[in-house]
C-alpha positions as YAML, in Angstrom:
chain: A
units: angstrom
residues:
- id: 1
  name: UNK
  ca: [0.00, 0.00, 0.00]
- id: 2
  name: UNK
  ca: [1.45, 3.31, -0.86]
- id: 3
  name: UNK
  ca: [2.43, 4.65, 2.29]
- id: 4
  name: UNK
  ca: [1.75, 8.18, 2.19]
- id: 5
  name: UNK
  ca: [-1.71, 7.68, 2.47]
- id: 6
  name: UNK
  ca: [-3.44, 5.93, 5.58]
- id: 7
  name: UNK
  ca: [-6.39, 4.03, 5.86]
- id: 8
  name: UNK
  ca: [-8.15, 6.40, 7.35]
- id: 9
  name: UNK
  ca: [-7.99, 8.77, 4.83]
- id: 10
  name: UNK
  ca: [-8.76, 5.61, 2.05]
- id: 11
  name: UNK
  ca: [-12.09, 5.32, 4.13]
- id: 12
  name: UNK
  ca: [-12.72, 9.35, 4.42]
- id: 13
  name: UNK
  ca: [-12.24, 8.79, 0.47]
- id: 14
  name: UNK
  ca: [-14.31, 6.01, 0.21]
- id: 15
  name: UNK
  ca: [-17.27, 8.13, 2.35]
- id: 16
  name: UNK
  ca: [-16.70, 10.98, -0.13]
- id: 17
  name: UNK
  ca: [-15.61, 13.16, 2.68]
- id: 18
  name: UNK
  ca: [-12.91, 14.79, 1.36]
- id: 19
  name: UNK
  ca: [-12.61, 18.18, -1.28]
- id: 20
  name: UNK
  ca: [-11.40, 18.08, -4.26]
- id: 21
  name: UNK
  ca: [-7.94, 18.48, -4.18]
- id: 22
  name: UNK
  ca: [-7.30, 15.58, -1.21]
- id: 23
  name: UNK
  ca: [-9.68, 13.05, -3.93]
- id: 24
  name: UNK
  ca: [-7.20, 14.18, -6.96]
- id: 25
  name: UNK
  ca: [-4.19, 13.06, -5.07]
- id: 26
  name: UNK
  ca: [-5.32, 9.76, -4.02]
- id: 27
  name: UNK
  ca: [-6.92, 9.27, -7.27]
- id: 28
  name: UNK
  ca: [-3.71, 9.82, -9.11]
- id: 29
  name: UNK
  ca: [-2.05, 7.52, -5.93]
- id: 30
  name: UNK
  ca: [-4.39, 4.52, -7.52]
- id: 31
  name: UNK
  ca: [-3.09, 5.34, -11.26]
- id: 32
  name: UNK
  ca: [0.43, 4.62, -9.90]
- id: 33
  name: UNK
  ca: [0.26, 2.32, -7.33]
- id: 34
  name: UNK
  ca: [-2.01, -1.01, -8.17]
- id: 35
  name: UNK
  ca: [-1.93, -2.27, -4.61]
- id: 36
  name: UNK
  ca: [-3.28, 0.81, -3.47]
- id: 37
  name: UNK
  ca: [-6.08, 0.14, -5.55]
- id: 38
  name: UNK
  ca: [-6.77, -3.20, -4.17]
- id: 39
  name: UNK
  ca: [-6.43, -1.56, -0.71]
- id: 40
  name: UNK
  ca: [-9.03, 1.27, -1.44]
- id: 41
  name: UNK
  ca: [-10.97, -2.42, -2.84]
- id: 42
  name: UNK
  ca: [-10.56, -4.41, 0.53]
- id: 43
  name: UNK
  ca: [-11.93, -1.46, 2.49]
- id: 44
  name: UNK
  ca: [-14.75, -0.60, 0.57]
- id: 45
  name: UNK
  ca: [-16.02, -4.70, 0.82]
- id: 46
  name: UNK
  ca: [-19.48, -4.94, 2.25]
- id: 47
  name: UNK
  ca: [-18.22, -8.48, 3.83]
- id: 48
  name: UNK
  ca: [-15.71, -6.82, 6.19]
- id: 49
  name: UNK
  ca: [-16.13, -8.32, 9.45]
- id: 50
  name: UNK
  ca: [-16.48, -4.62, 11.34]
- id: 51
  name: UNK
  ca: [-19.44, -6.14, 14.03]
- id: 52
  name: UNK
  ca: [-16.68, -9.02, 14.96]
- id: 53
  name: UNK
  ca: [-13.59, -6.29, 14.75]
- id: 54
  name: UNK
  ca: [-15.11, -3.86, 17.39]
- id: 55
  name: UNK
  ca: [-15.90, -7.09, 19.52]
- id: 56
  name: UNK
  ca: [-12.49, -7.93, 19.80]
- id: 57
  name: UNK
  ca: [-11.30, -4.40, 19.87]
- id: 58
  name: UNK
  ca: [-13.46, -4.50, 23.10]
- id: 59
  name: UNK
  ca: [-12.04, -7.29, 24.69]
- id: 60
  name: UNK
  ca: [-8.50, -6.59, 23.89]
- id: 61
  name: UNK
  ca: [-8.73, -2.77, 24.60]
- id: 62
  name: UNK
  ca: [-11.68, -1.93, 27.02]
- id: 63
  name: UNK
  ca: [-13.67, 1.17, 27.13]
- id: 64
  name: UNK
  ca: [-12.05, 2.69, 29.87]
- id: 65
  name: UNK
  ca: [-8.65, 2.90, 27.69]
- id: 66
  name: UNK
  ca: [-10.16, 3.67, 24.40]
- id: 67
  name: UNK
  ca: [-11.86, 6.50, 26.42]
- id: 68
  name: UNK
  ca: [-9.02, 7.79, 27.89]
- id: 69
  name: UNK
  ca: [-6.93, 7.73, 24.14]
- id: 70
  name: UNK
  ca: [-9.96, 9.93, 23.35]
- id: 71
  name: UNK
  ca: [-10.31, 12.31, 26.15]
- id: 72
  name: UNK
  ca: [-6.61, 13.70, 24.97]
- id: 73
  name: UNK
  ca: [-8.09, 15.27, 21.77]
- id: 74
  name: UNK
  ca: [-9.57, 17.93, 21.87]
- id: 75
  name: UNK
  ca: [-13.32, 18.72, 22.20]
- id: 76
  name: UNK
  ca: [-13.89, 19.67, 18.31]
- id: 77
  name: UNK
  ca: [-11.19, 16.93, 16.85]
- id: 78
  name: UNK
  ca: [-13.17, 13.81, 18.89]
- id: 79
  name: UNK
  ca: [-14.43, 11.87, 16.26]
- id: 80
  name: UNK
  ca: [-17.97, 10.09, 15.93]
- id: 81
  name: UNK
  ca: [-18.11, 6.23, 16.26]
- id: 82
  name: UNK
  ca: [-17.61, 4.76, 12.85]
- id: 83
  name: UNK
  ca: [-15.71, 3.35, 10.06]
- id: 84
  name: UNK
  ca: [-12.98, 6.21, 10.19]
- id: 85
  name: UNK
  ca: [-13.14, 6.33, 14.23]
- id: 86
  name: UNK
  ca: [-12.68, 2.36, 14.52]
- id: 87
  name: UNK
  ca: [-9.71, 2.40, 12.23]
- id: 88
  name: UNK
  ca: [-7.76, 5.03, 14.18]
- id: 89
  name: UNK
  ca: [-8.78, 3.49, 17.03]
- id: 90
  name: UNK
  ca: [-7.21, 0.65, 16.06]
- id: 91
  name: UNK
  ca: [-4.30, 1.96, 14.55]
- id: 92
  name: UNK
  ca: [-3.22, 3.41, 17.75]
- id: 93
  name: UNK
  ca: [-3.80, 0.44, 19.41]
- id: 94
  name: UNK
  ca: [-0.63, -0.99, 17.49]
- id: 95
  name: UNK
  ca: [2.02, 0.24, 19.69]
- id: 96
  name: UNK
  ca: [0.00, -2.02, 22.53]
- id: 97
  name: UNK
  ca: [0.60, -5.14, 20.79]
- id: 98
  name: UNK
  ca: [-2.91, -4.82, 18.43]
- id: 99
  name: UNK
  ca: [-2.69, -5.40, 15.33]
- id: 100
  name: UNK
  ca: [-5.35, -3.59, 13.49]
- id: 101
  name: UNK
  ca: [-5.26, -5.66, 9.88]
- id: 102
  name: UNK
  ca: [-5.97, -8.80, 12.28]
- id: 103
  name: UNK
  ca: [-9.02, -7.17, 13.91]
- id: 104
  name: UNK
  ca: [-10.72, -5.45, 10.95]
- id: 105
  name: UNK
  ca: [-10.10, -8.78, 8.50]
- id: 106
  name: UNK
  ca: [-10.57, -11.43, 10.93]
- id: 107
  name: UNK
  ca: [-7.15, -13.17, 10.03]
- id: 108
  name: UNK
  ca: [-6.58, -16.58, 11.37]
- id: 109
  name: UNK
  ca: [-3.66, -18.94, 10.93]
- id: 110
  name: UNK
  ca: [-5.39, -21.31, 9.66]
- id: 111
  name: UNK
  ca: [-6.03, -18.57, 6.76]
- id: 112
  name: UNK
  ca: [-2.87, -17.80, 5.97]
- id: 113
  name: UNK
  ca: [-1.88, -20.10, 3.63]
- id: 114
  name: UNK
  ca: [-5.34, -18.88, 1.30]
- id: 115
  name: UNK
  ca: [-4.66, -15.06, 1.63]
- id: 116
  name: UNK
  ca: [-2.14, -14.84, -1.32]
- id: 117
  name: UNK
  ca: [-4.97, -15.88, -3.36]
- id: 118
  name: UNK
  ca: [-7.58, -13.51, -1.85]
- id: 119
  name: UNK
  ca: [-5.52, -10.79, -2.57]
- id: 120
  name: UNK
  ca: [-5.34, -11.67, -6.04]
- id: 121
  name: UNK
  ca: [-8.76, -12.30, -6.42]
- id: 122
  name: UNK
  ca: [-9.67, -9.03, -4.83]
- id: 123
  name: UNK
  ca: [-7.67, -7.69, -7.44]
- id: 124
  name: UNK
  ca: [-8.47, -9.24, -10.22]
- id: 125
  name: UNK
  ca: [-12.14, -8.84, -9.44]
- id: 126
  name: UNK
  ca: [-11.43, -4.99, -10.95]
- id: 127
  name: UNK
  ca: [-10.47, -6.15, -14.31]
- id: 128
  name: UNK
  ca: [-12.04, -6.06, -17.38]
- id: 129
  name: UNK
  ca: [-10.96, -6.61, -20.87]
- id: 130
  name: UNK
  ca: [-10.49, -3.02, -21.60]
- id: 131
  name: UNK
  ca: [-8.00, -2.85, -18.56]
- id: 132
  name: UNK
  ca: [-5.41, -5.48, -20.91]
- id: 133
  name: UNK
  ca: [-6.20, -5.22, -24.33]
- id: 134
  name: UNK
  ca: [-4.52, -2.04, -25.20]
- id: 135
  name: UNK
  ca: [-1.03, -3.38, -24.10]
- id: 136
  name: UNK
  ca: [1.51, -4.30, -25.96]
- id: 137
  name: UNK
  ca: [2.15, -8.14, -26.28]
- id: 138
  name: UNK
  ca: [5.30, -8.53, -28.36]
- id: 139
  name: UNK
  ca: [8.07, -10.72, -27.15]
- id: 140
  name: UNK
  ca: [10.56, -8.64, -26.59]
- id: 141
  name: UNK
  ca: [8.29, -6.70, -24.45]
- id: 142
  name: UNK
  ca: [7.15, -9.83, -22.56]
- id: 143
  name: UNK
  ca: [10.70, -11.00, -21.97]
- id: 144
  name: UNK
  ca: [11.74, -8.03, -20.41]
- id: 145
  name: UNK
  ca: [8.89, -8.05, -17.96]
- id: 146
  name: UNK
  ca: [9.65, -11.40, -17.54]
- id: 147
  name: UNK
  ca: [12.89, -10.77, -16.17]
- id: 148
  name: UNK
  ca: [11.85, -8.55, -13.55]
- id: 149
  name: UNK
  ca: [9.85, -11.33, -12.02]
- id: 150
  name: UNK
  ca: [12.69, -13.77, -12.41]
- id: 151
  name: UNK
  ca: [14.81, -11.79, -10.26]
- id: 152
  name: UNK
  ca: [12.28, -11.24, -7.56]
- id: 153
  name: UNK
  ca: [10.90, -14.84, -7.69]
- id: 154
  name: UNK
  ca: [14.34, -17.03, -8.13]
- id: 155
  name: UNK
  ca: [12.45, -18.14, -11.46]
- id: 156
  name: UNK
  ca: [13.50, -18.70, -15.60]
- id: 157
  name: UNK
  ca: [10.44, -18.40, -17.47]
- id: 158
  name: UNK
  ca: [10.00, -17.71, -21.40]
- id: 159
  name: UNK
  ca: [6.84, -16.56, -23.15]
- id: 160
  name: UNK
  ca: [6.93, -20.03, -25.27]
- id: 161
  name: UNK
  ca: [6.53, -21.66, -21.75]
- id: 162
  name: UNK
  ca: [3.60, -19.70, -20.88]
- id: 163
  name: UNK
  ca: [1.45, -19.64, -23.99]
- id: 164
  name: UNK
  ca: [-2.36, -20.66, -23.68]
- id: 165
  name: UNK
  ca: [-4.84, -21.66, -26.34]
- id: 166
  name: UNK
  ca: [-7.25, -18.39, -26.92]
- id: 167
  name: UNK
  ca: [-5.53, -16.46, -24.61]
- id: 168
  name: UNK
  ca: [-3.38, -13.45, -25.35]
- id: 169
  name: UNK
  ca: [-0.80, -12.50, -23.16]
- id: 170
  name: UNK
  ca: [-0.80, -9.21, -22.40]
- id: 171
  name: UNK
  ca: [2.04, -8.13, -19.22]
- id: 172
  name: UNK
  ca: [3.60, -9.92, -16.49]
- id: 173
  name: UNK
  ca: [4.43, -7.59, -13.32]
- id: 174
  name: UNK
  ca: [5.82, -7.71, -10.27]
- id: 175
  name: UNK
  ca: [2.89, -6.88, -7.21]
- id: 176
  name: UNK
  ca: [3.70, -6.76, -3.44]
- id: 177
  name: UNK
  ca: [1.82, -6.86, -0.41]
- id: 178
  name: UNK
  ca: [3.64, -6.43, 3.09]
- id: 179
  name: UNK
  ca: [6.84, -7.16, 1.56]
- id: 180
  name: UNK
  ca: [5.98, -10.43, -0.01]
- id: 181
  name: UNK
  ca: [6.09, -10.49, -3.73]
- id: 182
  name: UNK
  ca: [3.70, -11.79, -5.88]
- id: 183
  name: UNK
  ca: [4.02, -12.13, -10.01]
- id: 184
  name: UNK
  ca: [0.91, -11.82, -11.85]
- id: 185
  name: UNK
  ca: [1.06, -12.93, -15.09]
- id: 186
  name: UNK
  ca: [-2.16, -11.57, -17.16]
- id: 187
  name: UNK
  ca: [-3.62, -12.95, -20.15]
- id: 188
  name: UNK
  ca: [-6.98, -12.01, -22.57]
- id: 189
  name: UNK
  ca: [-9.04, -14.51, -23.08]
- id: 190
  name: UNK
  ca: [-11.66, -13.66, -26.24]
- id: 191
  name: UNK
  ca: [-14.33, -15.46, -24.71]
- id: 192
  name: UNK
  ca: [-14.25, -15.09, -20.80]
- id: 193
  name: UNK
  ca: [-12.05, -12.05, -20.67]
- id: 194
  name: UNK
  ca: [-9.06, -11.29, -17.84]
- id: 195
  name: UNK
  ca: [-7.34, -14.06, -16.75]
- id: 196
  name: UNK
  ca: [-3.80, -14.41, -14.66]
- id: 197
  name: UNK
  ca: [-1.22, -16.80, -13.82]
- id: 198
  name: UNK
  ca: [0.20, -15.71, -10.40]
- id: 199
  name: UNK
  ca: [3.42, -17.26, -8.65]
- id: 200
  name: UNK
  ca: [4.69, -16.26, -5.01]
- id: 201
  name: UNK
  ca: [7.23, -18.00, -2.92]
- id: 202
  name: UNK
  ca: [6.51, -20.96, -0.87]
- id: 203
  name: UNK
  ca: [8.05, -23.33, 1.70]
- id: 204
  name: UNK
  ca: [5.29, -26.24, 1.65]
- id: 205
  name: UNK
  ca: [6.15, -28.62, -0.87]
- id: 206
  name: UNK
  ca: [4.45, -30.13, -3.49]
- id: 207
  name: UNK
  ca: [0.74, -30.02, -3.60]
- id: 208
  name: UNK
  ca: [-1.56, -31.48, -6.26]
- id: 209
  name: UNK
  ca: [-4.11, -29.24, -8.05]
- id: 210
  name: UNK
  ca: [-6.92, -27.71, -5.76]
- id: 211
  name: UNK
  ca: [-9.88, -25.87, -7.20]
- id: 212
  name: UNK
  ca: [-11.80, -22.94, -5.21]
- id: 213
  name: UNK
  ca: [-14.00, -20.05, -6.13]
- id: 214
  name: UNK
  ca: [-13.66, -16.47, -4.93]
- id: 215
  name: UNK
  ca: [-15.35, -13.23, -6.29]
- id: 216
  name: UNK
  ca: [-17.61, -15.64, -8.84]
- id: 217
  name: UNK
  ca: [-14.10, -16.53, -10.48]
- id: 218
  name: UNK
  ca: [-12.45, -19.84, -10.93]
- id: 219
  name: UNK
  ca: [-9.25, -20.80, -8.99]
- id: 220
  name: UNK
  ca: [-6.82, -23.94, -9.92]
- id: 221
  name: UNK
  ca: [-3.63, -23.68, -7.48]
- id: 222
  name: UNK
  ca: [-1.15, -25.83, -6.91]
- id: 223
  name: UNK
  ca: [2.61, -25.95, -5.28]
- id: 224
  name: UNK
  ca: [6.43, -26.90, -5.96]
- id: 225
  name: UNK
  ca: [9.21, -26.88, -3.78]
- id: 226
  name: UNK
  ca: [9.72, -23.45, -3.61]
- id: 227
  name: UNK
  ca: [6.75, -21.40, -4.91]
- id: 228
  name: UNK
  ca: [2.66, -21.65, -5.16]
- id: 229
  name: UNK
  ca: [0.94, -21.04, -8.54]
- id: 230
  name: UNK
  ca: [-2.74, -20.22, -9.39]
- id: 231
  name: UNK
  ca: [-4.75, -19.98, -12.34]
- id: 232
  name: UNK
  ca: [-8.09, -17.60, -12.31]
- id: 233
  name: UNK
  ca: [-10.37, -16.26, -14.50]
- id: 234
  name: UNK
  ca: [-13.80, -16.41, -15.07]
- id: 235
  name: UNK
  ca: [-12.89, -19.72, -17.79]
- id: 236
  name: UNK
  ca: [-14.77, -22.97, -16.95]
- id: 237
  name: UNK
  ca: [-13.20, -24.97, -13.80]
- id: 238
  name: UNK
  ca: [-12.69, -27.90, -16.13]
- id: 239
  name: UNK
  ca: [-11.08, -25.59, -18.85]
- id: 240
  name: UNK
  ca: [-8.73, -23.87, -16.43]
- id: 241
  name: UNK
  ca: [-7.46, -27.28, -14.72]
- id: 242
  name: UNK
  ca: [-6.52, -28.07, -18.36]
- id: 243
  name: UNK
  ca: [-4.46, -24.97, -18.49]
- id: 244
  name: UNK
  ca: [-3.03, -25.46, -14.73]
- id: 245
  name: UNK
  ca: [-1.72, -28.72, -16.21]
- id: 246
  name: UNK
  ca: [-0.44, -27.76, -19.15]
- id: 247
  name: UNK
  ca: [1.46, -24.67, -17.48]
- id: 248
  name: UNK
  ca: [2.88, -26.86, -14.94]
- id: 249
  name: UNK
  ca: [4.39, -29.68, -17.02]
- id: 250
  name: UNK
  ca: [6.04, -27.19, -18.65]
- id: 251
  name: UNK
  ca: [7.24, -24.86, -16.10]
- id: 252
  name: UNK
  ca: [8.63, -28.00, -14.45]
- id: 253
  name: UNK
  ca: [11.01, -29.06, -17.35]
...
């Protein structure tokens, strides 16, 4: 997330509480910064467990203290109770040991492992096929943006490697999200649109293909020794397994 610009401020945004000029700079933020998008995208979800956040927030931080964090602003400055108030509350609450993104999105560790593909699903959730199919898709362009991810990812890949059946590639890139990166390899599909292949290191082994849906989009995943792949897209589950396999016999040779 681009770091001169907090959450609060993404919600104020999201509220339309701000002028003009403090809208223009964030909305130029998003034209330069993708995962800022997908932040601005995360907090504007209807699904975000807020009712379960202030719970904990409660038990972890009683009233007395949250009170008392308050009574130091001044009268004017004291802020009413909602979305912008609970995520400065919680914010602050971070030097005590709290960590806000745990209380507003409900991470577990038994989620942990799925998140890499949330976030790309949250993401690609925003695409359509105007977004990719004014890019250029020549090799040499490809190979270059190729490398980029090969030195971030400890990979070798080649377009020829990567090629689908009705499906144009269109850019690979380099994402990041708390200083993990992910590669997110895009493709144009004529029929079903946006689709991406998206790598990210991994520690877990081998794991056969797994299938999953998020956002009303398809998901085939899968593992080596040292990184986890999905496929998604809005393709058939059957079609994109096909795919999945094909990519990983050859990525593995």
């Amino acid at each position: 997330m681009n770091a001169r610009i907090p959450d609060e401020q993404l919600v104020a945004y999201l509220d339309d509480q701000l002028d003009s000029e403090q809208r223009q700079r964030i909305d130029d933020a998003i034209a330069e910064d993708p995962m800022l998008g997908l932040r601005l995208q995360w907090l504007n979800r209807s699904s975000l467990p807020f009712k379960a956040a202030y719970d904990e927030l409660g038990r972890q931080a009683p009233v007395i203290r949250l009170q008392a964090m308050l009574d130091t602003l001044p009268s004017p400055a004291r802020p009413a109770l909602n979305r912008r108030w609970f995520l400065a509350a919680a914010a602050g609450l971070v030097f005590s040991g709290v960590l806000a993104d745990r209380l507003f999105l409900g991470w577990q560790t038994s989620q942990q492992k799925s998140n890499w593909r949330q976030l790309v699903a949250d993401y690609m959730v925003l695409y359509v096929p105007e977004t990719l199919d004014h890019l250029p898709s020549d090799e040499a362009t490809q190979r270059s943006q190729l490398r980029t991810i090969d030195a971030r990812l400890g990979l070798n890949l080649a377009p020829a490697q990567l090629a689908l059946p009705r499906a144009e590639l269109k850019r690979a890139q380099i994402l990041e999200y708390d200083g993990v990166p992910i590669a997110q390899i895009s493709y144009l599909d004529l029929v079903h649109g946006p689709m991406a292949l998206c790598v990210t290191r991994s520690n877990g082994g081998n794991r056969h293909f797994a299938r999953e849906r998020r956002h009303e989009m398809n998901i085939v995943y899968w593992a080596d020794l040292e990184h986890a792949w999905m496929l998604i897209g809005r393709n058939p589950m059957a079609n994109l397994e096909e795919m999945a396999k094909a990519l990983r016999t050859r990525l593995n040779t």
